[in-house]
N, C-alpha and C positions, 0 to 999 in steps of 0.2 A: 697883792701877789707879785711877788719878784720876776723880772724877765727871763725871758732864757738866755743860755751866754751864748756870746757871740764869739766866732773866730779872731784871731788878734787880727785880722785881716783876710778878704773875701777869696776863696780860695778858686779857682780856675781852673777845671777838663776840658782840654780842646775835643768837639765834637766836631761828626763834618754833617750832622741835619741840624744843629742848633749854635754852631759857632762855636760860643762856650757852655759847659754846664756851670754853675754860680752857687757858690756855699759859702753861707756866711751863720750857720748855725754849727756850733758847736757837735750836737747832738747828731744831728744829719751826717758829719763828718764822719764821729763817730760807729755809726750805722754803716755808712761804705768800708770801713776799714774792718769791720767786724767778720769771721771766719764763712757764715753765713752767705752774708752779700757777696763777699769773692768768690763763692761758692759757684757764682753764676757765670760767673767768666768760664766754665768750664761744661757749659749747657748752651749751645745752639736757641736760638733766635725760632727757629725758621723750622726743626725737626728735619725733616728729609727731602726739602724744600733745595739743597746744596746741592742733590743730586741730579736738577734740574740748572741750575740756576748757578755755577761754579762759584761766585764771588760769596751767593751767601752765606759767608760764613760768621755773622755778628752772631753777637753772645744777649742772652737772658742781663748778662752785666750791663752792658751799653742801653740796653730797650729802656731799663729799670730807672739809672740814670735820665736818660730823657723824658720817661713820666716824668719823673720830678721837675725837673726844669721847668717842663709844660704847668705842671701845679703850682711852680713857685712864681712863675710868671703871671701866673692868673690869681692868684691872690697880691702881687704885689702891682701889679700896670694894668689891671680892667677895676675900674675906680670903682663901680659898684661891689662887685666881690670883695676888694680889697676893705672898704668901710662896712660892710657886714658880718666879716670875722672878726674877731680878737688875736692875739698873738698867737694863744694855746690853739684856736681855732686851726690859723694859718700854718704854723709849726707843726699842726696832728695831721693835718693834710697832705702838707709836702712828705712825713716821713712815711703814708701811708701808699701816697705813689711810688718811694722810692723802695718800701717792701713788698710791695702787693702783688710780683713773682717769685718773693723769696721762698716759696714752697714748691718752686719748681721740678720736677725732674727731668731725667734726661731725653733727650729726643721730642719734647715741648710737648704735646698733648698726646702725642701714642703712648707715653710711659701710662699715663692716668689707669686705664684698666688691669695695670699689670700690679699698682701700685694698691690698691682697692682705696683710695680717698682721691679726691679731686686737689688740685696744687691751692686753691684756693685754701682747705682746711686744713695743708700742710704748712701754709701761711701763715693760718692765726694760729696753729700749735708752736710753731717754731718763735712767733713775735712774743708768746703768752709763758711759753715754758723753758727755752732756752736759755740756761744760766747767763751765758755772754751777754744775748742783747736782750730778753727784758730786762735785765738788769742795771744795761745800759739806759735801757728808758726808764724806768723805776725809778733808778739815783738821779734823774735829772729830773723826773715831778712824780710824785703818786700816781700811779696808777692811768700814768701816761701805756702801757704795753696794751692793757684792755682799749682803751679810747682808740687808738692806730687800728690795733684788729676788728672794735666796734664796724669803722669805718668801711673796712674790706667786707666784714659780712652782711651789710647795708644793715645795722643797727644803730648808726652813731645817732649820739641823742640830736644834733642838726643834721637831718636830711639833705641840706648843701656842701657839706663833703662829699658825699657819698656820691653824688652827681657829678663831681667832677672828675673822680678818678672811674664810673663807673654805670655808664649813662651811653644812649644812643650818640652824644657829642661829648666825648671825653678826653682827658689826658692820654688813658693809655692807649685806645685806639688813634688818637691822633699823632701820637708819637713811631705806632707801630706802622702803621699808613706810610709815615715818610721815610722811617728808617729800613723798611723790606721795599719800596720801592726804591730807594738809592742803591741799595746794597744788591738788589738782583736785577737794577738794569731795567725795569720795568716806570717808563716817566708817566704811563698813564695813573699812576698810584699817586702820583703827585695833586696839593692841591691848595690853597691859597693860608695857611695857619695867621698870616699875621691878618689880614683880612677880618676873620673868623674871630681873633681875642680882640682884634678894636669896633670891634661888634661887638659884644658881646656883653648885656646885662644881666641884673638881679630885679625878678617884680613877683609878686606875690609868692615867694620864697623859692622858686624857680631859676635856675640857669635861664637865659633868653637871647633871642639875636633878634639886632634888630632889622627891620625890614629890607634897611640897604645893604643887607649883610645875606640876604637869600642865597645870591648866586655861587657866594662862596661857598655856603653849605650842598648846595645842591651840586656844586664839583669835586664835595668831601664825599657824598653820596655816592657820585659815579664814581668816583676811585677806590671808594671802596668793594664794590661791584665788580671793577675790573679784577682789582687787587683778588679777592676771591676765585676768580675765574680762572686766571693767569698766574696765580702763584698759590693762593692756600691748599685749591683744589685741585691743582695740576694733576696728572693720574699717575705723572712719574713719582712723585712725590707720595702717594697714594700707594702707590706697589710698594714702595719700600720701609713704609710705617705699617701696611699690611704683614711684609715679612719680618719686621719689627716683633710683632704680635704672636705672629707663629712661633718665631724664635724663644721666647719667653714662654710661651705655652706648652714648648718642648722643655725648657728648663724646669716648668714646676711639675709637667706629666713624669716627668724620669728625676727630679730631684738631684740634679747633673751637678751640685755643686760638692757631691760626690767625688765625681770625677778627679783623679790624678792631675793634678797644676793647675786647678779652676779654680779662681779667687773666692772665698768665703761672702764678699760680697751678695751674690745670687743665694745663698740658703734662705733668707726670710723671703725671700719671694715665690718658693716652694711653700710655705705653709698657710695659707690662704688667711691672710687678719694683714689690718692694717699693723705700718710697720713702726718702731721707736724710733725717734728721733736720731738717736747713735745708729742705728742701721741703715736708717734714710740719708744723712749725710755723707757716706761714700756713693753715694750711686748719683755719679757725675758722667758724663760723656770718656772721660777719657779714661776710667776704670772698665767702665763697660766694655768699651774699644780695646782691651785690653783681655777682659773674661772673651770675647768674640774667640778674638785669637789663639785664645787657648782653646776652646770651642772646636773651631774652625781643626785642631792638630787631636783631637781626644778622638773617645774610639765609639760615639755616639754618632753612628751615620747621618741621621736626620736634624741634629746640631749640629754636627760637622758641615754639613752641606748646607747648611741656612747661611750660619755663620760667614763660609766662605764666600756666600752669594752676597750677602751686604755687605762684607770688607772687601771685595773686588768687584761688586757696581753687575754683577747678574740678575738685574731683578725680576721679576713675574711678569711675563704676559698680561695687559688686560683684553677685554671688549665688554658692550653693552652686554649690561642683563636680559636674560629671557629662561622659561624655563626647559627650553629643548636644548637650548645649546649647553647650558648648564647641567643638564643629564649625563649630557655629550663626552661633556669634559670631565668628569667624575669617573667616568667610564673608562677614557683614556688614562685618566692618571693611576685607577688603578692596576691597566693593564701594563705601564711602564714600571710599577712598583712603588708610585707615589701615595704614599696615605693621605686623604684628601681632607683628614684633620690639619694637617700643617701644608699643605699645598692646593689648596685652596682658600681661596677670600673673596669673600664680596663687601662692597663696600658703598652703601647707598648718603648721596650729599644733595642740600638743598639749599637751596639763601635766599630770604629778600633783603633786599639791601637797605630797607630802610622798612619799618614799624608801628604804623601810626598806635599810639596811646588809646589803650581799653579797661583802664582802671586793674592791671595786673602785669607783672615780666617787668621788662625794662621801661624806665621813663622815657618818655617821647622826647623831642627835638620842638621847641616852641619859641613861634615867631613873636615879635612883641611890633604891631604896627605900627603905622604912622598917627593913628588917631589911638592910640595906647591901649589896644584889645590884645588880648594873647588869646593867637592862635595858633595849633598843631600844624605842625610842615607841610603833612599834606594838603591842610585847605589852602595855604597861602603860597602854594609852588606847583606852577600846574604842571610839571617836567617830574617830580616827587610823585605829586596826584597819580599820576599815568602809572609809574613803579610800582607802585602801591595797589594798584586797581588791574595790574597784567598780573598774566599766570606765573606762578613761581617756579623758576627754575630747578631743576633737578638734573644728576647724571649717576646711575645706577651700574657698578662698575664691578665683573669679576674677574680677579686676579688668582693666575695658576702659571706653573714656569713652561718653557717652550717645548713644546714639543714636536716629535719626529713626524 
């Protein structure tokens, strides 16, 4: 079996969490340049996270990008990894980090309910049926398009792909980790990467770290944890993926793409089925920002007025859940005239920050000791142990706009 080709020479994206991004395969090249992939540069990072946090404004593009790096770096400089793949192994890995958001939509996880599939199985549709890039992978080996999406839907026939881009310790979280903690200013999100890969083994077909390598995972822990706290779940960020939702739920109730100068884009999203790939392709951040606007000027009050609330930063009141106050507020809204279909949300969030392994969900995080036993993170961290064994967090949140 012939190689894959290689670049005439290794090609360079300056980053600012990884220095450079490195491509030295043809194929990968290819894949960034594809209509697709640039697709991303036009998709927020972060969803509504900007509204808290003014810098974050990275792209789905860049995130995607630094999986890969992360993946190529761990098949090429963690010696164990690197001798238990083959080329097609290493080459279906990296390209599977560097697609494995290409099914993105807009506004990062609020689009998903609007969209009725999850980005993930917009990912394998898009890798598997896209003339441009299966294609692209096709012509460079058989039936390379299925293997990359294998990957993403934790089916590839080696279980250690699938672990690296998609695992309790993984490329994309580790990538996401450092590039929404740079980018919003947040350095508790920060936490030792190179540590973490020159730790890091292969033993009984398992990802592993090894023992000297605890503390660094247990500071990817907490920064994850923080990182949740302080930026995923922020509640500002939470009011305005909730009005996200409304807003769209007003577009499919009234079929607004009706409406006089409101882009065609919004009619498949009036009709409740998942959508074709030519109709999912325009619905970018700045299409949308764009149907808002027109939104925002049509003669649909309750569009009109969402609209305007998201493109000029009015978002919804929160406070805790309960159900008197929440009576409460139902009651006022509709005594102001608010339909408490689209003005109101509640919005209930939990996390542990770490997992331990129960023979289902995600793979665990596993220590490989000094006398060469693999064990689960929690028995071998007693700072994990603790997280793992306290009550799990939750904050039960409902959003309505201000009133008098």
């Amino acid at each position: 079996m012939s190689g894959f080709v290689r670049t005439a020479e290794t090609k360079v994206l300056r980053d600012p969490v990884h220095g450079y991004i490195h491509v030295d395969y043809q194929i990968v090249w290819d894949c960034i340049n594809s209509q697709w992939f640039q697709r991303l540069r036009r998709i927020r990072q972060l969803g509504g996270a900007y509204m808290v946090y003014h810098t974050a404004e990275h792209s789905r593009f860049s995130h995607s990008l630094g999986v890969y790096e992360v993946v190529r770096r761990m098949v090429s400089e963690v010696p164990d990894i690197a001798h238990a793949l083959n080329e097609k192994e290493k080459v279906t890995v990296m390209l599977a980090g560097l697609l494995h958001d290409i099914g993105h939509g807009p506004y990062s996880h609020a689009f998903e309910p609007v969209s009725a599939l999850s980005h993930e199985e917009y990912s394998c549709r898009i890798i598997e049926e896209d003339p441009q890039l299966s294609g692209l992978l096709n012509r460079c080996r058989r039936g390379l398009a299925k293997e990359v999406a294998d990957v993403i839907r934790h089916q590839s026939a080696n279980p250690l792909l699938t672990q690296l881009i998609s695992g309790q310790l993984d490329a994309d979280r580790m990538d996401y980790l450092l590039r929404d903690a740079y980018f919003t200013g947040t350095k508790y999100g920060e936490f030792d990467l190179e540590r973490i890969l020159r730790t890091m083994r292969v033993a009984d077909g398992k990802i592993v770290v090894k023992q000297s390598g605890v503390q660094a995972v247990e500071n990817y822990i907490m920064a994850r944890y923080h990182m949740y706290w302080q930026v995923y779940y922020h509640p500002v960020a939470r009011s305005y993926e909730c009005m996200l939702s409304s807003l769209f739920l007003r577009i499919r109730d009234q079929k607004l793409h009706h409406e006089p100068g409101i882009v065609p884009l919004f009619e498949p999203l009036t009709e409740h089925r998942s959508l074709s790939l030519e109709e999912y392709f325009p619905l970018d951040e700045n299409a949308c920002g764009y149907g808002f606007a027109c939104l925002k000027n049509g003669s649909d009050p309750v569009a009109a007025d969402l609209a305007g609330r998201l493109l000029d930063r009015r978002l919804f009141e929160y406070q805790d859940r309960d159900p008197q106050s929440e009576r409460q507020i139902r009651r006022k809204l509709k005594e102001n005239g608010w339909d408490p279909r689209y003005y109101f949300c509640t919005d209930d969030v939990h996390q542990n920050p770490y997992t331990p392994y129960k023979g289902l969900g995600e793979e665990a995080i596993w220590i490989l000791t000094d006398s060469g036993k693999i064990r689960e993170l929690s028995n071998a961290s007693v700072i994990v142990k603790s997280l793992t064994h306290g009550e799990s967090r939750s904050d039960n949140k409902v959003f309505y706009p201000k009133m008098q």
